[in-house]
N, C-alpha and C positions, 0 to 999 in steps of 0.2 A: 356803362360798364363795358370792359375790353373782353371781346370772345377770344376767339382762337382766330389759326390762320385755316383758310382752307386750303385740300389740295387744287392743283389746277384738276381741271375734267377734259379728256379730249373731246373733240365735236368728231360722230362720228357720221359716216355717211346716207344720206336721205336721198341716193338720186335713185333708190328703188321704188319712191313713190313717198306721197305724204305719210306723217304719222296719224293713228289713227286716235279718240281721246284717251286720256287715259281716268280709267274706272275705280272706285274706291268704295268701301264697305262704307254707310251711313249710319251710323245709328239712331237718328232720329227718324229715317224712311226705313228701318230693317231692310235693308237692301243694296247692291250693290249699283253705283251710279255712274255717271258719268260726267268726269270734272270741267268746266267748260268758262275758264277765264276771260272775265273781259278787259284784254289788257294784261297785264303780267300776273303771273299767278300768285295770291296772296295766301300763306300760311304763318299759323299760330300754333306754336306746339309751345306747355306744359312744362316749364323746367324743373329744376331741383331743389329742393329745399339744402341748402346743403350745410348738413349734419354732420354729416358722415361721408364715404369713400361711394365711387360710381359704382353696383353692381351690375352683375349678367343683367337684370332685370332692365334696368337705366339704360343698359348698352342697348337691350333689346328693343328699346322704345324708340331712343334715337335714331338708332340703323333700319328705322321702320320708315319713320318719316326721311331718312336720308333718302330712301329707294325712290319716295316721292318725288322730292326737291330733284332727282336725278331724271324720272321720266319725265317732269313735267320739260326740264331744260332740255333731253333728245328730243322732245315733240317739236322744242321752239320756243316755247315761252320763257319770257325772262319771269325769274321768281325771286319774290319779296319775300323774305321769310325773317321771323320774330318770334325771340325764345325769353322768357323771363327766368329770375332765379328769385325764389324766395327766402330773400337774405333779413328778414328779421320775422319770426313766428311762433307760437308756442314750442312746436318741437325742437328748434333752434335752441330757444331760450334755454329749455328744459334740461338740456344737453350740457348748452355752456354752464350753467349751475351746475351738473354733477359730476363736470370733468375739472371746474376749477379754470377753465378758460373765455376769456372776453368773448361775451356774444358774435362781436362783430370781425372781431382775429378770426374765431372757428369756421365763419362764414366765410373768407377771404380765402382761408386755409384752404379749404374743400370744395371751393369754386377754382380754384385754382388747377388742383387736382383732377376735378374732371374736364376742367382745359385741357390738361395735359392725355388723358383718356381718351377723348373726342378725338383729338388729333392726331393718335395712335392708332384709333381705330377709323380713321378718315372718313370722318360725319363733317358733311361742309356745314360752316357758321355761319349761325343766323346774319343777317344783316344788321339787329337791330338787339342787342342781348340788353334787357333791362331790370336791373332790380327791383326787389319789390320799394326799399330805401329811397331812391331814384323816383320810383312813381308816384310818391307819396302828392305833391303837387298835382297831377290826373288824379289822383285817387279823392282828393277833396273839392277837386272842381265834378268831379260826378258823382260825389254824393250830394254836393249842393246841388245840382239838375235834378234830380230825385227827391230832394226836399222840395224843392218848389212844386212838384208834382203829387205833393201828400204819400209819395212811395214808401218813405222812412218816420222813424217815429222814437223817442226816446224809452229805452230804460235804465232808470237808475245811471243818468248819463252816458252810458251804451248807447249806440243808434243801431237799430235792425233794420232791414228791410223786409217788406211787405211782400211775400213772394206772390198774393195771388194778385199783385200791380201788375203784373206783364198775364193778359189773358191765356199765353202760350206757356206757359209753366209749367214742365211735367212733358214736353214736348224732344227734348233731347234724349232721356234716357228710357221715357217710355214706361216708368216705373210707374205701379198706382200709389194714391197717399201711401196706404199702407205699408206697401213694401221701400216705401221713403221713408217713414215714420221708423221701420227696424234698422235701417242703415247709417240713418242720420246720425246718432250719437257714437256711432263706432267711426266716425269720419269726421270728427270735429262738432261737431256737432251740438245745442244744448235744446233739447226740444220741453226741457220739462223747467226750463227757465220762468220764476212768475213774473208776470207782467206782460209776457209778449202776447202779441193777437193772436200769430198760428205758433204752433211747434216749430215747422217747418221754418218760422222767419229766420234770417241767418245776420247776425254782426257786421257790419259796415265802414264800422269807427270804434273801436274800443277805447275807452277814458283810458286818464295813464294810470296805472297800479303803483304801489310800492314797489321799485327794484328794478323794474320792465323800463326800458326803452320809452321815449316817446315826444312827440314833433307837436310845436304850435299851429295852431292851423285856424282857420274861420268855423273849425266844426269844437277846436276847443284843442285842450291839450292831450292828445294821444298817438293811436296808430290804426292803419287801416287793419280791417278784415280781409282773409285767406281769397274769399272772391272777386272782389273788387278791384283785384289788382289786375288781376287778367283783363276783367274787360276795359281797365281804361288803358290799361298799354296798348291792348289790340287795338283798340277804336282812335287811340293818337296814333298808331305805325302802320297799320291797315286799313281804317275806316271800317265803316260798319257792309255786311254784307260779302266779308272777304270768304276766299273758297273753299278754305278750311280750317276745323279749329282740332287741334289733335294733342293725343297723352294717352295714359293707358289707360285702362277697361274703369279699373277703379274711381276714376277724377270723372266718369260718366254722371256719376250723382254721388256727392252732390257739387262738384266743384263746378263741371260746365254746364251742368242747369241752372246752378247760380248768377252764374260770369253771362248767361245767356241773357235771363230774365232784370237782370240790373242792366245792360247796355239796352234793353230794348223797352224796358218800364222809361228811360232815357229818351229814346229815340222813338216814340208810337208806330207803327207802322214799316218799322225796318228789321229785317232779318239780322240777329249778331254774324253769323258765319253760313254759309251756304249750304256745310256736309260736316257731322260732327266724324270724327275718326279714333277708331281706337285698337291699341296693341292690347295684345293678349297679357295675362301675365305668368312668371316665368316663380316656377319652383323649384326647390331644393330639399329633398332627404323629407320629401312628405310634405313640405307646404310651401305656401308660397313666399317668395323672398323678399325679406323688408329687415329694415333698419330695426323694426319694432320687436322684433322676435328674433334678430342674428344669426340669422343663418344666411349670411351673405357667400355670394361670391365674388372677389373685390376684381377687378379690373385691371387696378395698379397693381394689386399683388400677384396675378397670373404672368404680367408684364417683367416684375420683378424678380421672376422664377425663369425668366428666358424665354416662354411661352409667345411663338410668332402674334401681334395683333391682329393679323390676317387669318391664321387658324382661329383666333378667337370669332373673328366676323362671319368668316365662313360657316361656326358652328352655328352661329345666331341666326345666318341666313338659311339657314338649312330648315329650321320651323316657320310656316307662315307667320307673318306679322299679327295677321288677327288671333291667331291657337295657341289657347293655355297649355306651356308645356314646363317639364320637368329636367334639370343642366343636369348633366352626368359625367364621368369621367370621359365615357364613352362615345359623347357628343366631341371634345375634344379632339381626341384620338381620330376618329373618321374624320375628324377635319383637318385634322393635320396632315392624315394620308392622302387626300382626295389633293391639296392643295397641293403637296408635292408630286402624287401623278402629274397634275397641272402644270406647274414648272418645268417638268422634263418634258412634256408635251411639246411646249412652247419654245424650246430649247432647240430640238429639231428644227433644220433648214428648210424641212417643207412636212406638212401634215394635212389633215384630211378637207374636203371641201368646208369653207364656212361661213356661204351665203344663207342654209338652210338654218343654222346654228345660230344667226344673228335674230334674221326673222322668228325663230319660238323664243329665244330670251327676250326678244321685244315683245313679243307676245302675250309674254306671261309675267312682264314687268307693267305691262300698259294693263292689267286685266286683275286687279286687285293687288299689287306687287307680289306675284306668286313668286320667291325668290326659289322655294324648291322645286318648284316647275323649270325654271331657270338652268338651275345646276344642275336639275338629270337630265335637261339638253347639254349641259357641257360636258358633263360624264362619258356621255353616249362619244363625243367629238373627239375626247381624252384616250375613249378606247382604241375606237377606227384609227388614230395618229399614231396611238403605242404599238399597234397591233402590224403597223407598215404601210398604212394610206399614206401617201406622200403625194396626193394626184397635184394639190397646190400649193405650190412654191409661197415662200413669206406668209403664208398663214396666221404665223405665229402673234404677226404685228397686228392682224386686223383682230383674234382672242386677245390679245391684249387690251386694246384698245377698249372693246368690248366689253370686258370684265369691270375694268376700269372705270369707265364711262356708268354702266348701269348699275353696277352691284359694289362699285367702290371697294373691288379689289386690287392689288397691284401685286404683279409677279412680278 
């Protein structure tokens, strides 16, 4: 599948000394670690089901892991990165049935779309964008690895897999049964299905239905399950054991405890991903924003309004990555103001020192991507330059660059 183009990144300068690693929230260790590539940096982030239009929410994920993909390339590393899109799934389906439009048009439609979003809001492209359609192929050669292993098991021509196959299961999101067992069916879920061994087991190969989509294959005539796609894309584009596997709060369980324990009930003895990752997520007018409940904030449609994509990033960067927060008019507006102090800033022929300016936004980009750590170091830069520091000439080009480089802004 075709992504987007990315922007160029300038290379900014390192003769102050190495970089140092750069650190990420885990949620399988509760803790903040340190990412330590061997070889170019491998990530896997979570794409879209695409139903519908990009929101804040979507935006906020991607420009999460953008901040990533950006330090780990200031540090030095070349990074491998690999996004899916889950272009055939129930919610898809469900959709093209009550709009009256071709499953696979709607998909195209709205992958499209947020090509065109991404690219507005300058999220470099994966290397490797693969549909769920696309991996159906991986998707049936790892569940035959998983049959031969007794992992999987028929129902009613269903194939499920066996989650307690992988002895580390329950290991990424840290949840007990329990609190797996209340989340499971709000997330796809069918835990009160008869015939299966545990609740928990989860779909692998779905028979074809009347009406539904569906591919010949060695396992019969259907289509894969919502988790198995990730991990056989990751495991064909990354291999097993890559550095990171990322999406938002929610795909913690049960999406990459799944995607985990199917590539590693596969592979005994091997880790799927190094460091699970995950964005906060992102509300509107009291709850949180999804396709499911509409209260969206669309992307294209802020865009369509005139609305700079930069002020939009800006607002986005302005909450941590990891912290559930809430879009407001208000988020807008201060981003809008802040970037145009910025502008003028950088406009001036000389403005304030910005050796010390470089060092804390690397700082706090290498240190779990604090991005508002970031911006009230440029704040601080924005005032001392408006206020009359002119101590250093051309200033302007090395903020630029700056902004650019780590935060994927462009003035």
């Amino acid at each position: 599948m075709r992504a987007w183009t990315s922007p160029e990144v300038p290379r900014l300068d390192r003769s102050g000394g190495a970089a140092g690693p750069v650190r990420v929230h885990d949620t399988a260790r509760g803790e903040v670690v340190a990412t330590v590539p061997d070889g170019a940096a491998r990530m896997y982030v979570c794409g879209i089901t695409p139903y519908d239009a990009t929101h804040i929410g979507h935006a906020a994920t991607y420009i999460g892991f953008d901040l990533l993909n950006r330090a780990w390339r200031d540090a030095g590393h070349e990074v491998r990165y690999v996004q899916n899109v889950t272009d055939v799934d129930d919610p898809l389906l469900e959709r093209a049935t009550a709009t009256g439009v071709d499953w696979a048009e709607l998909a195209e439609r709205e992958t499209e779309l947020f090509r065109e979003d991404m690219t507005a809001l300058r999220v470099l492209a994966p290397d490797d964008y693969i549909g769920a359609v696309e991996s159906i192929p991986l998707d049936v050669e790892l569940v035959g690895r998983l049959q031969e292993g007794a992992s999987v098991y028929d129902v009613d021509g269903d194939l499920y897999f066996d989650v307690h196959a992988d002895p580390a299961f329950g290991a990424v999101s840290r949840l007990s049964e329990d609190a797996m067992l209340e989340v499971f069916p709000q997330r796809g879920g069918d835990p009160d299905r008869p015939g299966k061994r545990h609740p928990l087991d989860c779909v692998v190969w779905r028979a074809e239905r009347p009406g539904e989509p569906a591919w010949d294959s060695a396992l019969g005539r259907g289509r894969p399950g919502w988790h198995v796609e990730c991990s056989s894309i990751a495991l064909e584009h990354l291999g097993a054991g890559f550095d990171v596997q990322g999406g938002g709060s929610d795909l913690a369980f049960p999406h990459h405890e799944m995607s985990a324990s199917h590539a590693q009930a596969a592979l005994p003895g091997q880790s799927f991903a190094q460091a699970y990752v995950h964005a906060g997520m992102v509300a509107y007018e009291g709850e949180k924003m999804s396709k499911s409940k509409g209260n969206l904030v669309l992307v294209s449609r802020l865009r369509e309004a005139g609305v700079d994509p930069m002020a939009i990033r800006w607002a986005i960067l302005a909450h941590h990555y990891r912290s559930d927060w809430e879009w407001t008019d208000a988020d807008l507006t201060r981003a809008e103001e802040r970037l145009a102090a910025t502008r003028h800033a950088v406009s001036l022929p000389a403005g304030a020192a910005t050796a010390a300016l470089v060092t804390e936004v690397r700082a706090a980009l290498d240190d779990d991507l604090d991005a508002p750590r970031a911006l009230d170091a440029l704040h601080h830069w924005v005032a001392a330059s408006l206020d009359g520091d002119s101590s250093e000439p051309g200033a302007s080009d090395v903020v630029r660059a700056l902004l650019d480089a780590r935060l994927g802004l462009l003035l």
